[in-house]
N, C-alpha and C positions, 0 to 999 in steps of 0.2 A: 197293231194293237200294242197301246203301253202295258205294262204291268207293274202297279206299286203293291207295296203291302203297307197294312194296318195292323196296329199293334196295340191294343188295350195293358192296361195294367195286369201283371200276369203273378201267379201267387211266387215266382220266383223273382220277380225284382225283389214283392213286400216282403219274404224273405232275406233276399241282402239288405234290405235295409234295417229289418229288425235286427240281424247280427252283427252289421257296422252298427247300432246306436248301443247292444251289449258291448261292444268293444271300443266304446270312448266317443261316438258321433257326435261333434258337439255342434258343427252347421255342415251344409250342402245348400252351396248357389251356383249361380248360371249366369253368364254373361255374355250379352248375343255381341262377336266380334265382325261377322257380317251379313248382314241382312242379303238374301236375294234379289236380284234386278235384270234388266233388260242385257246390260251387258257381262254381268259374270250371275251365270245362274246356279248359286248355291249358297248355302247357309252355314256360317261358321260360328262356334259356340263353345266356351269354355266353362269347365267347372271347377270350384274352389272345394276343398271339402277339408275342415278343421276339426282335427281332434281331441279329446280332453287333455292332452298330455302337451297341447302346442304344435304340435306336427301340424304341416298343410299339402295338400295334396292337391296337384294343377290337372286338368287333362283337358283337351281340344279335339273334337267332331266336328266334319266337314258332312253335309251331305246337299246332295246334286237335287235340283227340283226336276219334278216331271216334265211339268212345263211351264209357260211363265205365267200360267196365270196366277191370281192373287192367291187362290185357294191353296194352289202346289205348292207356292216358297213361302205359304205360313204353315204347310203341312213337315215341309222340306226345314223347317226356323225350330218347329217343335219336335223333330228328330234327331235333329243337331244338340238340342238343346240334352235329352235324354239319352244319347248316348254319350255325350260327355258326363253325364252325372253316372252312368253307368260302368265307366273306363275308370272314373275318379272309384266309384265305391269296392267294385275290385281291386285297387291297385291298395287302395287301405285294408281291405278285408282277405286276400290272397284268395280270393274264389271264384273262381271263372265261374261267370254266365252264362247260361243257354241262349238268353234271349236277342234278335237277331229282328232290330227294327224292320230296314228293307235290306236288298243284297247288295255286296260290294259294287258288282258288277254285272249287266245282266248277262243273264242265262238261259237258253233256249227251252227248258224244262224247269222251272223251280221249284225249288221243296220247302214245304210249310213247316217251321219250329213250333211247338206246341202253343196255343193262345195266336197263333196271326192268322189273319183272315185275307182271300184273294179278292183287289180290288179291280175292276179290268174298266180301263180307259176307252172309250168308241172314238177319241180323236185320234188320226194316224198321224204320224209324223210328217213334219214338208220335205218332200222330195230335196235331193240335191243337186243345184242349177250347176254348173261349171262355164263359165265365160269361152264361148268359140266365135269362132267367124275369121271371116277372109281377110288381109295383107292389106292396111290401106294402102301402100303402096304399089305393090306388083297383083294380088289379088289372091296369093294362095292361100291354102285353107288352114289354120293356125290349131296348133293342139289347146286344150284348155290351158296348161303351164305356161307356153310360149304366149298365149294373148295375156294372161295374167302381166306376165315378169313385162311383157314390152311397155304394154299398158300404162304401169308404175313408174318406170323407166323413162320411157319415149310420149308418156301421155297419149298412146296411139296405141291400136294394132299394128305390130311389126314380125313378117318372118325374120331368123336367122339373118340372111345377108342383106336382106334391106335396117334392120337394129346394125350394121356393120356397117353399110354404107352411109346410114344418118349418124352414128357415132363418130365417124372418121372424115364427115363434113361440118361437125360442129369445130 
């Protein structure tokens, strides 16, 4: 079972944001640097934030989609998106945040920060295959690694001294 969290507008962003726009807020944008896909699944996001004074402030958020469906990496497109505006408006306004889209990394117990709610996923994750089987050559029984590596190598399944002996008869 996956575990994402959900994060509503919470009265402490709208607070930074009222005291970033007392202290010169003059824009906050976003700019999606990569959309999530089949083969890299995460969503990258930058934000601009300009001050009355000319000052500009960069920040970039990366985050990982659940999974590849459509709904995840525009879940994963608009977290990205939000915490980069949120890295930018602390970094202008020197005030750390409580607020804590999803978590870095998962964690076997999570704990909820005020305002997020527990979303729980019923699809499990796809097991992981590992490539085995026997020596086209001699027949022995090949560790997942050694049929990888031969594989790419020798276009075949190869033990050790048969990848030796096909190496040293090319």
């Amino acid at each position: 079972m996956q575990i994402a969290f959900r994060q509503a507008e919470t009265p402490q962003y709208e607070a930074l944001i009222n005291v970033a726009k007392t202290q010169g807020l003059r824009s906050l944008e976003t700019t999606v640097l990569r959309f999530p896909s089949v083969n890299s699944n995460y969503a990258a996001c930058s934000a601009t934030l300009e001050a009355a004074d000319g000052a500009t402030y960069k920040e970039v958020a990366c985050v990982a989609a659940a999974s590849s469906s459509g709904d995840a990496q525009a879940k994963a497109l608009e977290l990205a998106c939000q915490r980069a505006k949120l890295k930018a408006l602390e970094s202008f306004t020197g005030i750390k945040c409580e607020i804590e889209t999803i978590p870095s990394a998962p964690s076997p117990q999570p704990s909820l920060k005020a305002g997020a709610t527990l979303v729980e996923s019923s699809r499990a994750p796809a097991p992981l295959v590992l490539p085995t089987g026997p020596c086209s050559e001699c027949g022995t029984e090949l560790s997942p690694g050694n049929h990888e590596f031969s594989t790419k190598l020798f276009k075949r399944p190869l033990c050790v001294p048969c990848q030796i002996n096909v190496a040293a008869s090319r």
